[in-house]
C-alpha positions as CSV (number, residue, x, y, z in Angstrom):
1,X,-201.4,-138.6,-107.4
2,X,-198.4,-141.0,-107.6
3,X,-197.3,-139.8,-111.1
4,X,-197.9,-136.6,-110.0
5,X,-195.4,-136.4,-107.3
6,X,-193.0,-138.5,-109.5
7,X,-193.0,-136.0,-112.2
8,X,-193.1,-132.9,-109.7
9,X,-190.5,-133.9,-106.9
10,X,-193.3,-132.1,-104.3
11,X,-192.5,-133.0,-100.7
12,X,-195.7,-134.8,-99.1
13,X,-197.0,-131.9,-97.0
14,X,-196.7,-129.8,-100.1
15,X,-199.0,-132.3,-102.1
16,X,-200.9,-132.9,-99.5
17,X,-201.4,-129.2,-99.2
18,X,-202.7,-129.0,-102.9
19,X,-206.2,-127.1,-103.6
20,X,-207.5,-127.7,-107.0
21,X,-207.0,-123.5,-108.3
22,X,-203.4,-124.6,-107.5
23,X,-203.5,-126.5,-110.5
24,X,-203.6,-124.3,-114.0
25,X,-204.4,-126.3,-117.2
26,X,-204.0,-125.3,-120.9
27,X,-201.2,-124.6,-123.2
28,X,-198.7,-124.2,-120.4
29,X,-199.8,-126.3,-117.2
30,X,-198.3,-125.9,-114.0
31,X,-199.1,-126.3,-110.7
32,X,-198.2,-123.2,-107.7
33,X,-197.5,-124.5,-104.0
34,X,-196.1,-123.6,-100.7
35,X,-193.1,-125.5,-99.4
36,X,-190.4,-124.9,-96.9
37,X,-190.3,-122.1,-95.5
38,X,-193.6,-120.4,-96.7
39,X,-192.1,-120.2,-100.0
40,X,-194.5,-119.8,-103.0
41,X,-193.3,-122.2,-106.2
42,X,-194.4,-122.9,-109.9
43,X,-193.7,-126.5,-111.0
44,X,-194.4,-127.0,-114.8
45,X,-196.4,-130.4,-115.7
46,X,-195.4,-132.6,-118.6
47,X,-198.6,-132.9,-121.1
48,X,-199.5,-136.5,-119.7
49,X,-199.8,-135.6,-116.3
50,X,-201.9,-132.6,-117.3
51,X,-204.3,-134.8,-118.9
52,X,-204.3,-136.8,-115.7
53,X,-204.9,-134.3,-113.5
54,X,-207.8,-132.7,-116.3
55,X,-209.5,-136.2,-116.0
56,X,-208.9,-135.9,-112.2
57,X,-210.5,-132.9,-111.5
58,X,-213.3,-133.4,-113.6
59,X,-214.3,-136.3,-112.5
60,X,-213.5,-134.9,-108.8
61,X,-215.6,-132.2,-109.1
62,X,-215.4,-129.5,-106.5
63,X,-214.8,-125.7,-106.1
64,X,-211.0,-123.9,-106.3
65,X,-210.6,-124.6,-102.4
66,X,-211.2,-128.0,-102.1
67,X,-208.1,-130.6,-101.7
68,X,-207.0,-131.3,-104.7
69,X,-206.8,-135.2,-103.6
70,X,-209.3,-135.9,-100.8
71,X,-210.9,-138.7,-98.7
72,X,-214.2,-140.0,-99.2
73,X,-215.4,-137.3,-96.4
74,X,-214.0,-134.4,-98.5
75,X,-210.8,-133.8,-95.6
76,X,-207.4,-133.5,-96.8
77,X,-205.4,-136.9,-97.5
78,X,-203.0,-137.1,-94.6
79,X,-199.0,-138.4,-94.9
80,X,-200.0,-142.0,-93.6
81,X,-202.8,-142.0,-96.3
82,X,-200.1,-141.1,-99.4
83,X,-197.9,-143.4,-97.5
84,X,-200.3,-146.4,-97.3
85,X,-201.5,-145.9,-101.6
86,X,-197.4,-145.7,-101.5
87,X,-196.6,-149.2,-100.2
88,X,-200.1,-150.6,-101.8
89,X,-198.6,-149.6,-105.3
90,X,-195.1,-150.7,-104.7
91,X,-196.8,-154.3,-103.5
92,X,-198.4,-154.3,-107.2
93,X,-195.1,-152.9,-108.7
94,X,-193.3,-155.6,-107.0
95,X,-195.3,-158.4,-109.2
96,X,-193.8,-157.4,-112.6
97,X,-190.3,-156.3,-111.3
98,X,-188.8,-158.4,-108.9
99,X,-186.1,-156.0,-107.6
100,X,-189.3,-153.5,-105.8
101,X,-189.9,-156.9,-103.7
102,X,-188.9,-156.2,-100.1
103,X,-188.1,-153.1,-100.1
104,X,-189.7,-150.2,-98.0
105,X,-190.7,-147.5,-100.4
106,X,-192.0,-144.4,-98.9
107,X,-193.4,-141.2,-100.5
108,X,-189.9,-139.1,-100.4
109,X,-188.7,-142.0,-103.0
110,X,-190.5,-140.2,-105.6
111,X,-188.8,-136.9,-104.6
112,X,-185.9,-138.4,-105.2
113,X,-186.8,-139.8,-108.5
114,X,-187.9,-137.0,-109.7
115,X,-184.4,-135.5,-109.0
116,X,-182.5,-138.1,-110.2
117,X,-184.6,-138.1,-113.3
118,X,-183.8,-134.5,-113.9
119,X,-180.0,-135.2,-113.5
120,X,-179.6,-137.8,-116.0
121,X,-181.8,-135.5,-118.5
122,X,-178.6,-133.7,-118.3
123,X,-180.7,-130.8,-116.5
124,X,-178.3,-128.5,-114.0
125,X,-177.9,-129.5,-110.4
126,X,-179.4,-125.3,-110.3
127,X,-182.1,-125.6,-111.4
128,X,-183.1,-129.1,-109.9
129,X,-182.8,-127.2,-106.7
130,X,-185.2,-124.8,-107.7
131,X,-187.5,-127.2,-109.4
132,X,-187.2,-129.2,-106.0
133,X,-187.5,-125.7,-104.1
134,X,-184.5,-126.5,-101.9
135,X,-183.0,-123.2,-100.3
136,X,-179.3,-123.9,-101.4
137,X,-177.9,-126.2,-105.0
138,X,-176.0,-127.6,-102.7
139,X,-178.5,-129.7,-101.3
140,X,-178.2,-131.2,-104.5
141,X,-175.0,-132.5,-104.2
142,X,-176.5,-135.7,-102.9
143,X,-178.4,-136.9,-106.3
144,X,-174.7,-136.2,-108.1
145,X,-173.1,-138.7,-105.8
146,X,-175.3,-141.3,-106.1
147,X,-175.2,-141.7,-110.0
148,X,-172.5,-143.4,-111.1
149,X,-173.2,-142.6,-114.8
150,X,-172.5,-139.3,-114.5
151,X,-169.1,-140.5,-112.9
152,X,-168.4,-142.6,-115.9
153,X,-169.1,-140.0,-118.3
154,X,-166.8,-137.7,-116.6
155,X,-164.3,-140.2,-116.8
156,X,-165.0,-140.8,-120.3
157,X,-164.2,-137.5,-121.0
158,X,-161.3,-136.7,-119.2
159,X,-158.0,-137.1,-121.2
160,X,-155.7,-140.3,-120.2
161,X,-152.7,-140.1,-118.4
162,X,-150.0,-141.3,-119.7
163,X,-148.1,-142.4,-116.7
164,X,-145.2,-145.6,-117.0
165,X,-146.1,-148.2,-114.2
166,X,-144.0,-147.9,-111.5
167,X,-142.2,-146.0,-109.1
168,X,-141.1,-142.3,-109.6
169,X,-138.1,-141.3,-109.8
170,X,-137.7,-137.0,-110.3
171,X,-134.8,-135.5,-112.2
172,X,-131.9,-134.2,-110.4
173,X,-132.6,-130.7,-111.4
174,X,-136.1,-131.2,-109.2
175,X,-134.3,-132.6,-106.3
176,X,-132.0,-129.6,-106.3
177,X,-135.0,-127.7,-106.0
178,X,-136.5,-129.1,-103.5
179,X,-133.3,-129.5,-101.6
180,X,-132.9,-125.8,-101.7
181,X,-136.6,-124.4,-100.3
């Protein structure tokens, strides 16, 4: 469930809202849901979270209408139960990386990874915002300030100034100008 949402960027009420026919295996797998706003959107899944999900539902069982992640009584996962598996994980997590010790992870985290993933693939602030299902790119603009390596690439690419240190001084002939507006 965890890698799923990682890999997909879903908001929690749109994987919570997942039946297993939402989920289409095979050569191309991808996964249909129903985000903000009623709207209807295909997510592709990368081949190891396909065969996650393949194992899943197998061993799941169930019909096309049954939550795709359920609790023992077959109901639909609710926030606070993703949120719990959330903080349980990050608990675990925190063991083998120090820096996850502390900190209050909650399940909009992995939306964000999953859109900050896409930007430094080099993929299009576009079409994050489509794979994210936002109703406007710019709602992207936030993942592009918060990477600084896309700053320092930028930076890296632009072409030095060649400015002298210290104060300056225009030419007479741009004074004049100026004088005379």
């Amino acid at each position: 469930m965890l890698a799923l949402a990682i890999q997909t960027g879903l908001r929690v009420s749109e994987l919570t809202g997942l039946n297993i026919g939402d989920i289409t295996l095979g050569p191309e797998p991808s996964l249909t849901c129903q985000g903000k706003g009623r709207r209807q959107r295909a997510v592709p899944l990368a081949a190891n979270i396909a065969a996650l999900l393949h194992a899943w539902i197998r061993e799941r069982g169930g019909t096309r209408t049954d939550p795709l992640f359920a609790t023992r009584s077959g109901r639909r996962l609710s926030r606070d139960a993703i949120a719990q598996r959330v903080h349980t994980h990050a608990l675990t997590a925190a063991l083998s990386c120090p820096s996850l010790a502390g900190r209050a992870l909650h399940p909009h985290v992995l939306r964000h990874t999953c859109a900050m993933s896409l930007l430094q693939a080099g993929v299009d602030t576009s079409v994050i915002a489509l794979w994210l299902g936002h109703a406007s790119p710019r709602s992207t603009t936030a993942y592009i300030h918060a990477d600084i390596s896309i700053k320092e690439k930028a930076l890296a690419q632009a072409a030095p100034l060649h400015a002298k240190p210290g104060r300056y001084k225009p030419a007479d002939k741009v004074l004049a100008f100026l004088e005379s507006l």
